[in-house]
C-alpha positions in Angstrom: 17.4 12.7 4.8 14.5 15.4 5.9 11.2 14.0 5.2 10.3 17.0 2.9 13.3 15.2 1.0 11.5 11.7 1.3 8.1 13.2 0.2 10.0 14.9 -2.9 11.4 11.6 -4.0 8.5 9.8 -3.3 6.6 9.8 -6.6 4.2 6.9 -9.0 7.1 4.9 -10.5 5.5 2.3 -13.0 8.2 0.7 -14.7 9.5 -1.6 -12.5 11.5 -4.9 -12.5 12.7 -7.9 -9.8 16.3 -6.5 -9.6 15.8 -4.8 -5.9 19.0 -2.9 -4.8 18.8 -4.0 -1.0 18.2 -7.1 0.7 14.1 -8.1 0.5 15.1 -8.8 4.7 15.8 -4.7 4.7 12.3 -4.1 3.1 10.7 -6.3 5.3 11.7 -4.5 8.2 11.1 -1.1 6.8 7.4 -2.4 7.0 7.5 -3.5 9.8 9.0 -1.1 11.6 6.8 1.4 9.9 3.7 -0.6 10.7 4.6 -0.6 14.3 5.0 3.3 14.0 2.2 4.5 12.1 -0.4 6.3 14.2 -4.1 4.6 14.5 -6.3 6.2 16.5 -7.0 5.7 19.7 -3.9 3.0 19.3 -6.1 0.2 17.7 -3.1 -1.6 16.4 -6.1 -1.8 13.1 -4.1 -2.0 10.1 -2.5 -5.3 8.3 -0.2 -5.8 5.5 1.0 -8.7 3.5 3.9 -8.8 1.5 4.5 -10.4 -1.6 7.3 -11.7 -2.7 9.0 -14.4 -5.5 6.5 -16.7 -6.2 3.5 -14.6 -4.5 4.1 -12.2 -6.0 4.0 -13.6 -9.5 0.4 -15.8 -8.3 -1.3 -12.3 -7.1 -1.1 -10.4 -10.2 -2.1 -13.9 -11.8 -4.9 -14.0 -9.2 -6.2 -10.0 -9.9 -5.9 -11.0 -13.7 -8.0 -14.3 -13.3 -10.6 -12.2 -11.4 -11.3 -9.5 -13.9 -11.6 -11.9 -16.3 -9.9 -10.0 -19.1 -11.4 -7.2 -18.4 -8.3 -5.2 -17.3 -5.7 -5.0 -20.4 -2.9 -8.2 -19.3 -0.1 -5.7 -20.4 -1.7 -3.7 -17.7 -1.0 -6.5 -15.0 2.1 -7.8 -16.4 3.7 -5.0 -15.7 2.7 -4.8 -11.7 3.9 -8.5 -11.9 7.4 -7.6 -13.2 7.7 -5.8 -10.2 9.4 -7.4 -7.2 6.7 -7.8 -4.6 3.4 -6.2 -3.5 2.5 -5.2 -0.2 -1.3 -5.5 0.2 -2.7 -3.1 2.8 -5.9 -4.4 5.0 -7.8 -3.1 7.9 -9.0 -5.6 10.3 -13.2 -4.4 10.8 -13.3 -6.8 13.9 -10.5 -4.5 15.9 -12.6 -1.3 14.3 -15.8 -2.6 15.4 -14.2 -3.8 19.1 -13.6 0.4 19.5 -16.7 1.1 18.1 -18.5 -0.8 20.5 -16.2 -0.1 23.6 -16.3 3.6 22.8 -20.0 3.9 21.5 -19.9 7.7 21.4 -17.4 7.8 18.8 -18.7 4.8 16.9 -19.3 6.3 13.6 -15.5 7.4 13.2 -13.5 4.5 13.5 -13.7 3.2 10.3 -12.7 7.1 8.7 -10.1 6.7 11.3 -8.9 3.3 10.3 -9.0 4.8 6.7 -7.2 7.5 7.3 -4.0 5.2 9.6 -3.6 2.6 6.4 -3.1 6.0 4.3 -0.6 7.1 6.2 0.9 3.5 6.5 0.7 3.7 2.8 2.6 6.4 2.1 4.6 6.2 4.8 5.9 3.0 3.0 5.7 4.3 0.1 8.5 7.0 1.1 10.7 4.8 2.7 10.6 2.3 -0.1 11.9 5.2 -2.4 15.0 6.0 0.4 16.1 2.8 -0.1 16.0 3.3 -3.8 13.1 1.2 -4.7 10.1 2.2 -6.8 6.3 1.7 -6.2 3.1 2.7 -7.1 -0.7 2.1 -5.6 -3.4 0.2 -6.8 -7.2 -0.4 -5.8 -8.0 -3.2 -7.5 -10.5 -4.1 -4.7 -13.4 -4.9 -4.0 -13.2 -7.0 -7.0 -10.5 -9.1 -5.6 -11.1 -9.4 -2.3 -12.4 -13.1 -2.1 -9.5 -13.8 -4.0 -6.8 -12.4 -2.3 -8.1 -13.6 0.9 -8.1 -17.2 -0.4 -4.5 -17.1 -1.4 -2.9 -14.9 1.2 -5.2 -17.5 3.6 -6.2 -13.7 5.2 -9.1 -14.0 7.6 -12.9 -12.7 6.7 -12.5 -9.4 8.6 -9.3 -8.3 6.6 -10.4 -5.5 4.8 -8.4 -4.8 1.7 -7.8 -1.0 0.7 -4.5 -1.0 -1.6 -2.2 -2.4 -3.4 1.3 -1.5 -3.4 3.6 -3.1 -6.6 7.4 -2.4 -5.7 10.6 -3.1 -7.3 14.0 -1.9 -8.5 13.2 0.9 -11.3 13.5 0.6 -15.0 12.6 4.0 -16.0 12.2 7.2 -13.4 8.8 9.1 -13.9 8.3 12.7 -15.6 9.0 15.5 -13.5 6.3 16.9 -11.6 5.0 19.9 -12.9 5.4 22.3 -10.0 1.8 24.5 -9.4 1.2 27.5 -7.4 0.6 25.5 -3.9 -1.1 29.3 -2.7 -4.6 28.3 -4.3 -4.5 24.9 -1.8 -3.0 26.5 1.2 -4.5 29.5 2.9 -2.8 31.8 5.6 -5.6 32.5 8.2 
């Protein structure tokens, strides 16, 4: 498959359920294999991800409910935790602030950089996930439940959580995208 292929496929896939049509092993090398790959700058190896699965995967939704407090609708979180897993996508600030202090000229970007590597980690992911035939979609449920997650994942103080990532087989494909005229966002110089 070309990766404009990928990238078509690719898309917000909500309805989602436990029944995953591969192995969770195959996922779980997909991500890692695609952590390994992603570009960070200056190679700082700064991103982190933990997956969710089974019985994770049903305490983090329970977790991110608990910490809003019933603030955010429970139909609304029961359906992320009908998915089949979660990968949660950190940063780690020590490794960010290690460059920013051994590179001191370039201090102020490493964090934008670090931001910009666990996007492309995230969709990178997120496009593979949908090759092997597995929905997803991405959530930012953070900062609220940051302390939380950390506490149950047992993920150390400098993890810094940017996304979540709810995946599982799919109940219901999305609505076509409406195509738009792509000439008003990309110019010809």
């Amino acid at each position: 498959m070309s990766i404009v292929d990928a990238v078509k496929k690719r898309r917000s896939v909500y309805d989602l359920n436990k029944k995953l049509p591969v192995l969770e092993d195959q996922i779980v090398k997909l991500i890692c294999d695609l952590t390994e790959l992603v570009p960070d700058a200056f190679n700082m190896k700064s991103q982190q991800v933990v997956v969710a699965l089974s019985d994770k995967q049903n305490a983090l939704w329970d977790t991110i409910d608990d910490a809003f407090g019933g603030k955010v609708a429970r139909e609304k979180i029961d359906g992320f935790k009908a998915a089949a897993g979660t990968v949660l996508y950190f940063y780690d600030e020590a490794v960010v602030k290690k460059y920013q202090e051994d590179f001191p000229l370039y201090a102020v970007n490493f964090p934008i950089w670090a931001q910009q590597s666990n996007g492309m980690l995230q969709f990178s992911i997120w496009a593979g996930l949908r090759e092997l035939g597995i929905g997803a979609n991405v959530q930012h449920y953070n900062p609220v439940i940051d302390n939380a997650v950390k506490k149950l994942f047992n993920v150390p103080e400098n993890f810094v959580l940017v996304a979540q990532m709810p995946f599982g087989g799919i109940s219901s494909e999305p609505a076509p995208k409406e195509k738009e005229d792509i000439g008003k966002r990309v110019k010809l110089a």
